[in-house]
N, C-alpha and C positions, 0 to 999 in steps of 0.2 A: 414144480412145473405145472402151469398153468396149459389147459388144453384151449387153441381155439383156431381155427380156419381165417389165414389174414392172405389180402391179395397178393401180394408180393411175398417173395422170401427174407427172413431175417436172421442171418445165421450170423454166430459170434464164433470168434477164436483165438487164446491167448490172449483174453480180456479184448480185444480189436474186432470193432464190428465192420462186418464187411460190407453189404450196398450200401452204399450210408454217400458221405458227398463228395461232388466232383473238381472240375479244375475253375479258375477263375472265369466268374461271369461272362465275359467278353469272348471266350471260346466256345462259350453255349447257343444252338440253332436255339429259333425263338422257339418260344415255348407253346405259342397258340397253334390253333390246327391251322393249316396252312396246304392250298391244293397243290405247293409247290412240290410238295413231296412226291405227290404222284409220279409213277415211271409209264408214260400214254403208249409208249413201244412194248409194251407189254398188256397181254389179253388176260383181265379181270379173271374169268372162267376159266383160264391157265392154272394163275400162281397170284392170289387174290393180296398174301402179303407183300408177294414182287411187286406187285400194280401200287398198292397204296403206300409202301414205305420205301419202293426203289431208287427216288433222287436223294430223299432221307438217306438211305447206307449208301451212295454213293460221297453224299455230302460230311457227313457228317464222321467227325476224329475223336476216338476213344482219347479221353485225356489221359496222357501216362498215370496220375495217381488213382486209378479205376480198371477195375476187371470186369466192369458191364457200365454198359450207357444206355439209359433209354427213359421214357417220358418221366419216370418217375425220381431219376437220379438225375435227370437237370432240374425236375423242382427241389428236388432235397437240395443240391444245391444253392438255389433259389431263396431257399429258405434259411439256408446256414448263413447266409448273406446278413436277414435281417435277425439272425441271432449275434452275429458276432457284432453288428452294430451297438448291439443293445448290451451286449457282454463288455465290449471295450470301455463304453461309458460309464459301466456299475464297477468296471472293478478299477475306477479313481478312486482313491480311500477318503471319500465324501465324507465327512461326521454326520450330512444330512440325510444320507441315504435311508431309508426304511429296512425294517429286516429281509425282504425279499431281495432288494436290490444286494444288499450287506452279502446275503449268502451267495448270491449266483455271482457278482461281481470278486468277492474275494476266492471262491473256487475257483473262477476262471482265472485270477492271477498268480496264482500259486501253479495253475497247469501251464499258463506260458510260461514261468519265470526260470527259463530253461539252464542259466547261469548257475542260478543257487542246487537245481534239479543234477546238474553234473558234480556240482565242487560234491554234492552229500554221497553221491556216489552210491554203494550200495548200504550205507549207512543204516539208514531210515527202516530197513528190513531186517538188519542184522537181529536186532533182538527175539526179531521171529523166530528165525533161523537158528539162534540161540537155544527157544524154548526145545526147538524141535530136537537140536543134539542134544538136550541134556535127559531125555526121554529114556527111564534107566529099564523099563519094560512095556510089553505089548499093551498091556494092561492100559496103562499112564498116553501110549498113545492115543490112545480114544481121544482122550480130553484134549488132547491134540488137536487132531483131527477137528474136532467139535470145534475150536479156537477157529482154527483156520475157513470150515463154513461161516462164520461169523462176519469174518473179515471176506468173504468172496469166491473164496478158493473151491473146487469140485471135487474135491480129495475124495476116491474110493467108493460114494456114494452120495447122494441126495435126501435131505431131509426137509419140508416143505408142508403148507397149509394147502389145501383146495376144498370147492366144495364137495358134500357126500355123494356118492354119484346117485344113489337111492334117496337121499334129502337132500336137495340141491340147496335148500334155504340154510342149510349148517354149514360150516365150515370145518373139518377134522384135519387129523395128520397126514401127512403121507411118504412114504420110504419109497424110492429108487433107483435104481442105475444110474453110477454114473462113471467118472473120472480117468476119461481117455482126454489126449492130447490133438489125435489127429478127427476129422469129420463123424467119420463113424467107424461100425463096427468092423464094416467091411475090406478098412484100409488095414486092418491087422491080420484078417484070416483070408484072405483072397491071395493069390500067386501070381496075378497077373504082371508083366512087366511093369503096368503104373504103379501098380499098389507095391510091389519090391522097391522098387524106387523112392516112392514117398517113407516107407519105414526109413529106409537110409538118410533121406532128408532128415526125419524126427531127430535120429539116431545123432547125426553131425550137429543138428540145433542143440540138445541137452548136452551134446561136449560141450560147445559153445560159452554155451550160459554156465554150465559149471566150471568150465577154466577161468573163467571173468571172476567168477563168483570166489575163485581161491584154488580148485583143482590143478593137480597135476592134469596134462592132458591126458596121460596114461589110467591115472581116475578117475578121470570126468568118463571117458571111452567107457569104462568097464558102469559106471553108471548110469550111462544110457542105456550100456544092456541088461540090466537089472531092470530099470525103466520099462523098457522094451517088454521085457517077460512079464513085468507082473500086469502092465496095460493090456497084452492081448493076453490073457487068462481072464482079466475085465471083459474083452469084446467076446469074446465065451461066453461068458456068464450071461452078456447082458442080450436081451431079447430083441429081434429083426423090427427094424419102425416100423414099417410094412403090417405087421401081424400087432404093433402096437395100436394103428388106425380102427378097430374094433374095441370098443370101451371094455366088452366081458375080458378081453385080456389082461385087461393093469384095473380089475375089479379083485381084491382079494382084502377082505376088509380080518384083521388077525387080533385080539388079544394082546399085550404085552407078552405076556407070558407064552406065546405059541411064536411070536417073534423071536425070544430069547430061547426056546427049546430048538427052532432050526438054524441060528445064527447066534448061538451064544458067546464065541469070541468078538462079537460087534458091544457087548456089556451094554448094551442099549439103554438101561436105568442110570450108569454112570453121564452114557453121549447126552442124553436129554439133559440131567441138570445142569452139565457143563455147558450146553449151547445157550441153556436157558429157556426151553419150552414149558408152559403151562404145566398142569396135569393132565392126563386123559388114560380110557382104558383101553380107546380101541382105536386101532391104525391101518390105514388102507395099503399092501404092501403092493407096489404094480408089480414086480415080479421077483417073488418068492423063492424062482430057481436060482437069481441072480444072487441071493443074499445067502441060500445056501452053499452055491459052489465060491463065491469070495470067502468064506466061514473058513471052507477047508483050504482057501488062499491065503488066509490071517495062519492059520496053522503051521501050514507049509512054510513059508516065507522065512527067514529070518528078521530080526528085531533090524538090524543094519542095512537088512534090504527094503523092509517099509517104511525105514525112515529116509532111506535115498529119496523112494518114489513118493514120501510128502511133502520130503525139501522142493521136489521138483515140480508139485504142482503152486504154491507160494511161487516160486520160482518164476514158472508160467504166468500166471496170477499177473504180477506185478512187472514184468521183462517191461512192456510197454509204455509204464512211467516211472521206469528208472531212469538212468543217466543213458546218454548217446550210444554206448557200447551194446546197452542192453536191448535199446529200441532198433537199432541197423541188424541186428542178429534176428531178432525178433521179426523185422518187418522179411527179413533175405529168406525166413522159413515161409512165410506168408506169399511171399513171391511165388516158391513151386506150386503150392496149390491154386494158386488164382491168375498167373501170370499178370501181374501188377508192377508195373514197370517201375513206378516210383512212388515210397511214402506219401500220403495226405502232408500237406503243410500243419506243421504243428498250430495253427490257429483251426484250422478244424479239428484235428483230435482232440484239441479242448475244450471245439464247442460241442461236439458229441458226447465227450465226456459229461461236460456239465450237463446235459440233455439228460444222459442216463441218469445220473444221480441226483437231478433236483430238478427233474422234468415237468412238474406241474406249478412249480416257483416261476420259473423260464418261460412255460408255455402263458403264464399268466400275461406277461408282459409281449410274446410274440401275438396274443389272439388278438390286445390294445389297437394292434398296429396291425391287424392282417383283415379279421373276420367280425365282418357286423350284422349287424342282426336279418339285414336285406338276405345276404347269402342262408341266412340259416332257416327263412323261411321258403326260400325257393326251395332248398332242398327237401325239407319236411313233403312240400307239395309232391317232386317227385317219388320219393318214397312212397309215401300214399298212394299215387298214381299207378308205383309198380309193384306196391301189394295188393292193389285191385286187379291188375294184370295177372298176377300168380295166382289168386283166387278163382279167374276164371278158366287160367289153366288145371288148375287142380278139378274145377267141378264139371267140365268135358274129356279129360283124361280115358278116352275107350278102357284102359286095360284095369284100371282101379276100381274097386267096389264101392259104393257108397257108406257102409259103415269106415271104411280108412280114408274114405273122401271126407266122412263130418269130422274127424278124429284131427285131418292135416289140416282143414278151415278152424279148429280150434288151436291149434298150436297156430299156426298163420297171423292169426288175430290176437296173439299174447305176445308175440313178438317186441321187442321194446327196440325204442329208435334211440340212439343217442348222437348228434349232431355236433360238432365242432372243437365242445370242449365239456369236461364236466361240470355238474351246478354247484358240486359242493368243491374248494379247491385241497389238496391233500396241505396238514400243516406238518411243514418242515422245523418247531420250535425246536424237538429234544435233537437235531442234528448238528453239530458242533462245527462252523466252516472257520479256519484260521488261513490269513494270508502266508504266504511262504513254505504250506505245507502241504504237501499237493500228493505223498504216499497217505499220511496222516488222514488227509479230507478223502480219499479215497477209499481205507477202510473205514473209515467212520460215518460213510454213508450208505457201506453195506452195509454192516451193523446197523443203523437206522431201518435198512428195508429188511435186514432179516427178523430184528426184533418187531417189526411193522406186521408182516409174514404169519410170523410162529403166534402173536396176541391174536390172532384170529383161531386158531384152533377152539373149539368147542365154543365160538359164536355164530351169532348168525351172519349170514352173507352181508356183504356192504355190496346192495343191488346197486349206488352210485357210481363202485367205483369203476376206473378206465385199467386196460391193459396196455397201453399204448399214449405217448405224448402228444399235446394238442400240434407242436411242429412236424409230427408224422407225417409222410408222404406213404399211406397205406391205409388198410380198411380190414376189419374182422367180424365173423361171428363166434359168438362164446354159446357153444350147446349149453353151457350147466346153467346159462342165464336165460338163456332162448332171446338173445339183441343182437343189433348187428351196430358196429361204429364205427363213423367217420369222423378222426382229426378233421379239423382244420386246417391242417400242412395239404391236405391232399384236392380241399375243395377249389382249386383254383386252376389256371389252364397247362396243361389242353384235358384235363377230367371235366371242368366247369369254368361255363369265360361265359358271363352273362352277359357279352357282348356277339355273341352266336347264336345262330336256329339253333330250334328245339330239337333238329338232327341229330347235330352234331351235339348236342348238350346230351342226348338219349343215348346216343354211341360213344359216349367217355364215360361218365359221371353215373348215367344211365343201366350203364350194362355194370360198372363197380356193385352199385344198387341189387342191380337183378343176380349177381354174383354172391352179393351176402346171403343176402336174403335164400337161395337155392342150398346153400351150405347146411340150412335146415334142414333138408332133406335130402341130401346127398347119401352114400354109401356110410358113414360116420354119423353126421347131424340126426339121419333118420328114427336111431336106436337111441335119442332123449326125446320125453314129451313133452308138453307146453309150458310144465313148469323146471323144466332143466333134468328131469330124473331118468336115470337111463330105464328106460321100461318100454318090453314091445307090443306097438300099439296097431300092429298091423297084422291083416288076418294072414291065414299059413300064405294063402294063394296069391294073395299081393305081393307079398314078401318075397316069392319065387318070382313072379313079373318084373318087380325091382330088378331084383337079383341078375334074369336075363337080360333087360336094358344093360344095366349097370357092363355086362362081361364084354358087349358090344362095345364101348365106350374105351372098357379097361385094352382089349384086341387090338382097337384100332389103334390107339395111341402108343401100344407095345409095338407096331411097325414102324414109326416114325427115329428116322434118322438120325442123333442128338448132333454127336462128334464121330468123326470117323468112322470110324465101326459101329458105333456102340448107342444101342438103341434106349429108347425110353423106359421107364419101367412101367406100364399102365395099370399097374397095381399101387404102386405107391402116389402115381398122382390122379388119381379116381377120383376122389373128390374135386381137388380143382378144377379137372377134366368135366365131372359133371357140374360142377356153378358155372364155370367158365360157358360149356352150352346151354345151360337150361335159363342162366341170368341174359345171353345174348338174344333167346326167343323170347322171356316177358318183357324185359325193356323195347323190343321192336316192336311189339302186340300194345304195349302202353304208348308207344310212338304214334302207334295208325290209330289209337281213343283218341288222341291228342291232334290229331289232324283231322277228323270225321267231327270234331268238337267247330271247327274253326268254319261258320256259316259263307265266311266271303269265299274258300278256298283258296285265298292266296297265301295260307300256309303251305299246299302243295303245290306251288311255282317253282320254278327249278332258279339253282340262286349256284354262278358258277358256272354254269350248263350242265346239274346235276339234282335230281330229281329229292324231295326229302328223304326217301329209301337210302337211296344212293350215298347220300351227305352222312346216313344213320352209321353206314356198313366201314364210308372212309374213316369218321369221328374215332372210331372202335379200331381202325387200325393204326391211326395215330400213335394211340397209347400204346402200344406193343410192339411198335419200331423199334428197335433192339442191336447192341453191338456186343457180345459177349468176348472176352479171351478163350483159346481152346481150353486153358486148363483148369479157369472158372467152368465152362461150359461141361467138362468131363465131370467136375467137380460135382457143380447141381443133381447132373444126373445120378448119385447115388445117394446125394441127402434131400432132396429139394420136390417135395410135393407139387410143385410147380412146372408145369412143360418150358417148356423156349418160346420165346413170342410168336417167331414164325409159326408154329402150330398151336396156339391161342387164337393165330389168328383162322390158316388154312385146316385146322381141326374142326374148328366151330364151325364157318362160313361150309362146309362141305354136307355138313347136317342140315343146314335150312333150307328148304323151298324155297323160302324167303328171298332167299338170294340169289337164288337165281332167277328168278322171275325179275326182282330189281337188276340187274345186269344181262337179261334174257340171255343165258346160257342155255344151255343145248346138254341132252342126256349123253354122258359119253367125257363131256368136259371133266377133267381133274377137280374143278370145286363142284360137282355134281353128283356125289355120291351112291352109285347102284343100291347100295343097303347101307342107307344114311340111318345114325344111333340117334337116337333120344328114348332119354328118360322125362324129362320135367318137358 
């Protein structure tokens, strides 16, 4: 598990990633900013996202294959358009084709090839499944288990490279929590009516898949409840995300031998050589309780009941590219939680597929065709622009001292930009793609990334590499590297249309910018310093300053309405909460450098009959026009760092001055906050 702060959410489940793309092109509102969106019957200083996106949600139709629409899932869209252009062409079985094309073209044919995908039926797994039943002790399971990470599977725990958090330049081991079925932890110990419900959901899914799979139904039942108990004894175990967003907590750096003293049924010298990790002596465990209460879960359990709950995560694992029976099961679970009306058309699940699993092969060929070099120097400009902007917020800051003022200009200025795509591109040679094999190319591309993974332990960091594919429609910063990056997927409209003022350029693309970049110093980012290491470089008294910003921030956002009842958690999305305002006041501070530069002033003409301010504030609401399902929207709110666009947008606009003065509001109005938060 890779730590880092990305704009949007990316949540996976049952191998199926969720925001990911939409319904065909011709359904999609254009994608540039457009003043049509504006709803003029409605008062800006009201309900500032009703004003700028309310002919948007009037106009615009959730395509049934989606549990949320909005700027960034019609460019994904947009963009799987020219993947699969490029996908359908490579996977002609050309004898000319280059090894790039050979791979990504013959992966993608093997994931369409839906025919041969049903006749093999559950085939292709059996063997798996095989290994699993012939498991004559607990012991023997390990090496199981170990198998099955290999191949993709989340079975029981996580095993994984990152950097030290104390030597960011190394890369070591790392032990986790893991292998639940449903979001999180809370869908197992919580009693609410939804969360009852959703167990039962789970509970009907694994009958499902296991009467498909050969079950009696009367077995498959008693299976899911075996299932059922040993996962929430997992969510037990495993620690609140919430209290995960502090790095001292999944700091516990342990011995082998101090691993094996509180988790000695995990045989953890047998798991390592059977996964195939390196040597090493020392392992960073995030959380230590987790591994001793599964210990005494390994104990408890019977040998027939952890072999249920390994079948079943394999099971999980692969339901998605099995045959028809397993995908309609699969997608009908996925339904309750997102309310998703209908499967993605199998030409995009295989182009996401192939995305994940040979995304920098793929992206090679999408950046050909997307991003030139034009774009990649405007943007470097803006960057610069809006780390001079943050520079000068940091060194007028009343509440900050100047020893944590030189401290955050030094981290500030080590920052690393990475732009479009990577310099180096990752080589896919030892990944084995065969046409017509499409379980086959699937674990065998996780085994490429986990063997890719685990050869890092006890080297040093690859500062080049990406978290993220260049077709991404998203943006991160990584603490343990101290960068911020932007795909390529993402640099295009309405984040950036180099056919717009520098407004509306400063209020999409602009405020992305001033978003990463603020994750540095956010609740999280703040406790790494310029070279990635978690170390606190702030005096007591700052840190207390922060601290109260910060609760201001976390309060307000905890009254905000998500779905029905049920409120935000402004603890868990703190951070977003603070980039989200602190990147929307440097990007508009580096907007007014950028028009005070301009000697003719006819950069500040109003273009529309809306002022540059004004263009800055709509640009910014563009992007976070937003259609969610209830039961996606229920959903975020308990895994999802991320708020709801509407309060992205009316959260932020209510802290600035800024904005009201550009829309001359009045003290009293709803976007005029009495005790407006800022931190940055």
């Amino acid at each position: 598990m890779r730590v880092f702060s990305s704009l949007l959410v990316g949540l996976l489940l049952a191998g199926t990633a969720w925001a990911q793309a939409a319904a065909p092109a011709s359904s999609a509102p254009a994608l540039e900013f457009n003043l049509d969106n504006i709803d003029k019957n409605v008062n800006p200083c009201t309900d500032f996202y009703q004003y700028a996106c309310g002919n948007w949600l009037r106009r615009a139709k959730m395509p049934p294959d989606q549990m949320m629409w909005l700027s960034f899932v019609e460019l994904d869209e947009h963009n799987e358009l020219i993947l699969k252009d490029i996908l359908e062409k490579d996977s002609a079985n050309d004898p000319k084709r280059d090894a790039i094309d050979q791979k990504i073209g013959d992966f993608y044919q093997a994931c369409m090839d839906e025919k041969a995908v049903d006749t093999a039926g559950l085939s292709p797994l059996r063997p798996e499944l095989n290994r699993i039943a012939a498991v004559p002790d607990k012991k023997s399971l390990i090496d199981v288990i170990a198998h099955d990470h290999v191949l993709g599977a989340n079975t029981l725990f996580d095993f994984d490279s990152a950097a030290d958090l104390h030597n960011a330049d190394m890369d070591i081991a790392n032990l986790d929590q893991s292998g639940l079925s449903l979001p999180d932890r809370d869908y197992y110990l919580k009693d609410t009516p939804k969360m009852v419900e959703m167990r039962k959901h789970l509970a009907d899914y694994i009958t499902e898949i296991f009467t498909l799979s050969g079950q009696s139904p009367k077995d498959a039942a008693e299976s899911a409840q075996t299932i059922l108990q040993i996962e929430t004894a997992l969510a037990k175990a495993a620690m609140d995300r919430t209290l995960r967003r502090d790095p001292k907590n999944i700091d516990h750096k342990m011995t082998l031998e101090q691993v094996e003293a509180i988790a000695p049924d995990f045989h953890l010298a047998d798991y390592l050589s059977a996964v195939g990790s390196p040597g090493f002596t020392e392992v960073n465990v995030r959380n230590p309780d987790f591994f001793k209460d599964v210990n005494a879960l390994l104990q408890s359990e019977s040998l027939a009941a952890l072999k249920t709950y390994t079948t079943w995560r394999l099971l999980s694992m692969a339901a998605p590219w099995l045959s028809q029976p397993y995908v309609d099961a699969n997608f009908r679970f996925r339904q309750t939680l997102t309310g998703q009306k209908e499967n993605r058309p199998r030409w995009k699940r295989c182009t996401d597929l192939t995305d994940r699993e040979l995304g920098e092969a793929l992206g090679q060929r999408f950046v050909e065709r997307t991003f030139g070099a034009d774009g990649k120097r405007r943007m470097l400009k803006m960057v610069t622009e809006l780390e001079a902007s943050l520079k000068e917020d940091i060194q007028t800051l009343p509440w900050m001292s100047e020893d944590t003022k030189k401290q955050a200009l030094i981290k500030l200025a080590a920052i690393n930009n990475k732009i479009g795509y990577p310099d180096k591109w990752r080589d896919y040679t030892k990944f084995n793609v065969e046409r017509g094999d499409l379980l086959g190319n699937y674990f065998r591309g996780n085994r490429f990334e986990s063997d890719r993974e685990l050869a890092k332990i006890g080297h040093p960091v690859d500062k080049g590499e990406w978290e993220m594919t260049p077709p991404t429609v998203n943006a991160y910063y990584q603490p343990s590297k101290n960068e911020i990056v932007f795909p390529a997927g993402i640099l295009q409209p309405p984040f950036f249309d180099r056919t717009k003022d520098d407004a509306v350029n400063f209020g999409g693309i602009g405020i992305v910018i001033g978003h990463e970049l603020t994750h540095g110093f956010d609740d999280e980012g703040r406790k790494y310093d310029p070279k990635g290491n978690v170390r606190d470089w702030w005096t007591q008294q700052d840190g207390e300053e922060f601290n109260k910003r910060a609760a201001c921030i976390a309060n307000e956002y905890s009254n905000f309405v998500a779905v029905d009842d049920l409120k935000l958690n402004g603890k868990l999305t703190l951070g977003e909460n603070t980039a989200d305002n602190g990147g929307a006041r440097i990007a508009f501070t580096a907007l007014e450098h950028v028009l005070d530069e301009d000697p003719s002033g006819k950069s500040r003409e109003k273009i529309g009959g809306f002022t540059p301010e004004q263009r800055f504030f709509l640009g910014f609401g563009r992007v976070w026009c937003e259609l969610r399902t209830p039961e996606f929207n229920r959903m975020l709110v308990t895994v999802d760092p991320h708020s709801p666009g509407k309060y992205r947008i009316d959260g932020v606009v209510q802290n600035m001055p800024e904005f009201g003065k550009a829309w001359s509001c009045k003290a009293g109005d709803p976007m005029v906050s009495a005790n407006a938060c800022r931190v940055w």
